[in-house]
C-alpha positions in Angstrom: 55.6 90.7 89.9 56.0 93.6 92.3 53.3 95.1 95.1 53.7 98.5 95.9 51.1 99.4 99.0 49.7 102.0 100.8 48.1 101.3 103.6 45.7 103.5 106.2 43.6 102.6 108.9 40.1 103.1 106.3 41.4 101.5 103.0 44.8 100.5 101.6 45.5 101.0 97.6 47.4 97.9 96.1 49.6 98.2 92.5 51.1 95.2 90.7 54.0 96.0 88.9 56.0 93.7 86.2 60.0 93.7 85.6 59.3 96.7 82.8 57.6 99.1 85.2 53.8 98.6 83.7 51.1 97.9 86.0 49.3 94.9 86.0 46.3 95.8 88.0 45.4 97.8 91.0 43.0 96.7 93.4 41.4 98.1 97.3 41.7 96.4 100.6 40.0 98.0 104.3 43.2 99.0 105.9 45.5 96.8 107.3 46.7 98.9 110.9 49.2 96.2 112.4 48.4 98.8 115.3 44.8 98.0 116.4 44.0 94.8 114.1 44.4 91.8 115.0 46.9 89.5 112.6 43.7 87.1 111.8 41.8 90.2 110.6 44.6 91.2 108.5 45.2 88.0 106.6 41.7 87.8 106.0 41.4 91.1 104.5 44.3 90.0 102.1 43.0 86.5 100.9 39.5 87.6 100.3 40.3 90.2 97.3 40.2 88.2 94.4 43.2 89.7 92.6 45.4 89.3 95.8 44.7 85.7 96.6 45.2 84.6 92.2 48.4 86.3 92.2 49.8 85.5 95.6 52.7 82.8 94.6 53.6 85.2 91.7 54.7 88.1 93.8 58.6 88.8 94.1 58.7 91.5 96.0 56.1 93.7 98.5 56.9 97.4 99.2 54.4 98.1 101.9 53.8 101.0 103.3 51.1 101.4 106.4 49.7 103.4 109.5 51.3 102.0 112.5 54.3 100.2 111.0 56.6 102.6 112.6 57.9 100.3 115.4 59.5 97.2 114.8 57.6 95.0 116.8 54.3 96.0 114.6 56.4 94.9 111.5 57.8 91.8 112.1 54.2 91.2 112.8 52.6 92.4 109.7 55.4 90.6 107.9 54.1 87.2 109.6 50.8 87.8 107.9 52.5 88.3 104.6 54.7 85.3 104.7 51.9 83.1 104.9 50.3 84.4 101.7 53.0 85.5 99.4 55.2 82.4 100.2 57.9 83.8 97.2 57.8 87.4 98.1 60.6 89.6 100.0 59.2 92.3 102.1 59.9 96.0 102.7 58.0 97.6 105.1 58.0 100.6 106.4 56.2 103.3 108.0 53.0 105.5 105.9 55.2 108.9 106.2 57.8 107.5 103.7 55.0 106.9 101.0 53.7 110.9 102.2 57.4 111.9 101.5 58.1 109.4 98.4 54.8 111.4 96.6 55.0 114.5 97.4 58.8 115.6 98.3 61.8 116.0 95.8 64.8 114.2 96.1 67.4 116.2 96.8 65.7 119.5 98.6 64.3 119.6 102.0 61.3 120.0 103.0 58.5 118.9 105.9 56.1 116.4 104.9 52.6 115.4 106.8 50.2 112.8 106.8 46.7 114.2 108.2 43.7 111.7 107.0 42.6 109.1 109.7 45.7 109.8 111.7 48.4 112.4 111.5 52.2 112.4 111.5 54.9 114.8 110.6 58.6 114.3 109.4 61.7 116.0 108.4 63.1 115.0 104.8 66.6 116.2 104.0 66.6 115.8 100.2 67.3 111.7 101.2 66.6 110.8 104.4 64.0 111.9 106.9 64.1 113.0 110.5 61.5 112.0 113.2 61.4 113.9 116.2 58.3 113.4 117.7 57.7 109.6 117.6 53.8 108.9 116.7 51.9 106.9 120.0 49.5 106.5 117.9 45.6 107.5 117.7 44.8 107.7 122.2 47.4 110.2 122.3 48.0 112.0 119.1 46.9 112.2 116.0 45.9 116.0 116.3 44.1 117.5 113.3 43.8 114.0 111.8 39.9 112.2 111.0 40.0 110.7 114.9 41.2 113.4 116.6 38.3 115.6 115.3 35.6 112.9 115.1 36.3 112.7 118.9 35.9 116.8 119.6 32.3 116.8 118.1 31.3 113.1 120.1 32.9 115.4 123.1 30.9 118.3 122.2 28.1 116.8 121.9 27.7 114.8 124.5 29.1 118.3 126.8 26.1 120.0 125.3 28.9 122.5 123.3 27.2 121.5 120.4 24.9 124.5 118.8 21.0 122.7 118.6 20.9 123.2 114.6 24.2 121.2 114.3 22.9 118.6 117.3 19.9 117.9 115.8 21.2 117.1 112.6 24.4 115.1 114.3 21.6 113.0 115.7 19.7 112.4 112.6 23.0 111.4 110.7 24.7 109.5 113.3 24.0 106.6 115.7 25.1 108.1 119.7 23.9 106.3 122.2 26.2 105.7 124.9 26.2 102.1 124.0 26.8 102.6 120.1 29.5 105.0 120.4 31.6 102.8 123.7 31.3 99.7 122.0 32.7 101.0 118.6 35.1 102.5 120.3 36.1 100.5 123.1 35.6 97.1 122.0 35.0 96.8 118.4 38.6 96.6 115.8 39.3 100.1 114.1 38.2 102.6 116.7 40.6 105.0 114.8 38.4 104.7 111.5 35.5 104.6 113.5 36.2 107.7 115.0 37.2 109.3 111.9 33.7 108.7 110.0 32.4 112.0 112.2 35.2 114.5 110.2 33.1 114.1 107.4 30.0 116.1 109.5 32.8 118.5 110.3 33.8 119.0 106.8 30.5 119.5 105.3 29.5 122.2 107.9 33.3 123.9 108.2 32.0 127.5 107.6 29.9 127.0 110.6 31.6 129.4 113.3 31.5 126.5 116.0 33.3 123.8 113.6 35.7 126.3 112.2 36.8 127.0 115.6 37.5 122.9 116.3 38.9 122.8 112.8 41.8 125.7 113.5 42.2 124.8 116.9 43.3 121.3 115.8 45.5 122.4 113.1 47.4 124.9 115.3 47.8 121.8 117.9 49.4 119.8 115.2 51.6 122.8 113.8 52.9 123.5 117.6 53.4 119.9 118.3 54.8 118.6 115.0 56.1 121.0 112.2 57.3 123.9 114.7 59.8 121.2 116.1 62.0 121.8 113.0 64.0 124.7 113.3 64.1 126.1 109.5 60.4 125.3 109.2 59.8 128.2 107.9 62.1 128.5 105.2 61.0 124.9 103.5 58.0 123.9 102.1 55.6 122.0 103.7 53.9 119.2 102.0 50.6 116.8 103.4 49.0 113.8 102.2 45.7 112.6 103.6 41.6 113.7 103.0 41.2 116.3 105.9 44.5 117.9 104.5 43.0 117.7 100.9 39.3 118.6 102.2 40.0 121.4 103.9 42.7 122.9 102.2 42.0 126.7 102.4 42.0 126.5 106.1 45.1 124.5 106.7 47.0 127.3 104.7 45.2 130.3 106.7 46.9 128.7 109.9 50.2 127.8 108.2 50.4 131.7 107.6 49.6 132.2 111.1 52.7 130.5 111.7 54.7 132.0 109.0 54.7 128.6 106.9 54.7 127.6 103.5 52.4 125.3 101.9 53.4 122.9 99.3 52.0 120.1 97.8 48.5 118.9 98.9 47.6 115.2 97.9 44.6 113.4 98.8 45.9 109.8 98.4 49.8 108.9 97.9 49.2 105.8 96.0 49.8 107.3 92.5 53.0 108.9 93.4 54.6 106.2 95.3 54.2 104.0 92.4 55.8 106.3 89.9 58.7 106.4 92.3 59.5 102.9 92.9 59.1 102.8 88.9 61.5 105.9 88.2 64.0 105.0 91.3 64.0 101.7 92.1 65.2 100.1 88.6 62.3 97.6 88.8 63.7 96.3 85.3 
């Protein structure tokens, strides 16, 4: 039996695949960041799904795929955690962008594929290999235009009193933000990314509102200067995302890509469904 994963900070989406390709089941974990969790957390999230913890010894092979496995150090140690539980399984890990790239790119033609859902990345794929040239540091001091990055900009406008009073009032009948509430979740509880990220969804559901529009474009032209404007034929590929705030605010990610000359390509939500298909066409699972 083969796992392919795909792992964010909120959730990660697990397949089971057999030697013919077929799935076997599919089944939801709270995301397994080797980044901010600690490796107790993570093995506990994995043993109490039901599916997980039955088929455990049966598992051959794990293709994992997750926020914050771009650094050695944050492999080998999510690879601990999986040794212990799937004591007959090899492991590949790697980082989330090559599950963004494996879904949405096509082998063989280049093109610049992003993540932008809890957190945000950005690489360069050649038609084979990709290309990082701005190494992620993760959600303190990057992430721009991802869930975190704007759930911070309204807790900062709020609490700056930038905030118009029709969208305040209502922020504070949705949310919890006392000082105490808001610097314990984010200071001192695990997930402060996700936790952070639970405010884009206030930003989503009032984008036309002249104030959130404005944090909304401004974040996205920060990510396009840092991240896709790096790559010199940017503008003669196209440019492919994966993640919810890409997928939720669609028509205003390709407004600012125009801005910038860019071309949008594929938008998907959640990579899961492609990544699978690959490893079945690609990876002669058989």
């Amino acid at each position: 039996m083969y796992l392919v994963v795909d792992s964010g900070s909120t959730k990660t989406d697990w397949f089971a695949i057999n030697d013919k390709g077929e799935i076997i089941f599919s089944t939801q974990t709270l995301g397994l960041n080797p980044q901010v969790l600690p490796s107790a957390i993570l093995k506990e999230r994995i043993i109490n799904n039901f599916d997980l913890y039955q088929n455990r010894n049966k598992v051959t092979k794990l293709f994992f795929y997750g926020a914050g496995c771009g650094i050695i150090s944050t492999q080998k140690r999510i690879e601990k955690v999986f040794d212990q539980i799937f004591i007959n399984s090899d492991f590949i890990i790697k980082e989330d962008t090559y599950a963004a790239i494996y879904s949405t790119a096509t082998v063989g033609k280049k093109s610049i594929v992003c993540i932008m859902g809890t957190g945000s990345n950005c690489t360069y794929f050649d038609g084979s290999d990709i290309i990082q040239h701005v190494v992620s540091l993760g959600y303190v001091l990057m992430d721009e235009a991802s869930g975190n990055f704007y759930g911070k900009q309204l807790i900062r406008g709020y609490y700056f009193n930038e905030m118009p009073d029709n969208l305040r009032n209502e922020f504070e009948l949705t949310f919890d933000l006392s000082p105490d509430t808001v610097k314990e979740n984010v200071y001192r509880k695990e997930n402060p990314n996700t936790y952070l990220a639970k405010f884009a969804k206030f930003l989503i559901l009032h984008k036309d509102d002249p104030y959130m529009n404005k944090i909304i474009i401004n974040g996205m032209r920060r990510f396009i200067n840092h991240q896709i404007m790096q790559f010199e034929n940017a503008k003669s590929i196209p440019i492919h995302f994966v993640g919810s705030i890409a997928f939720l605010l669609k028509k205003e990610l390709n407004n600012v890509l125009k801005e910038f000359g860019l071309k949008m390509g594929n938008v998907v939500k959640r990579p899961i469904d492609g990544l699978v298909k690959y490893h079945v066409e690609n990876l002669n699972l058989s």
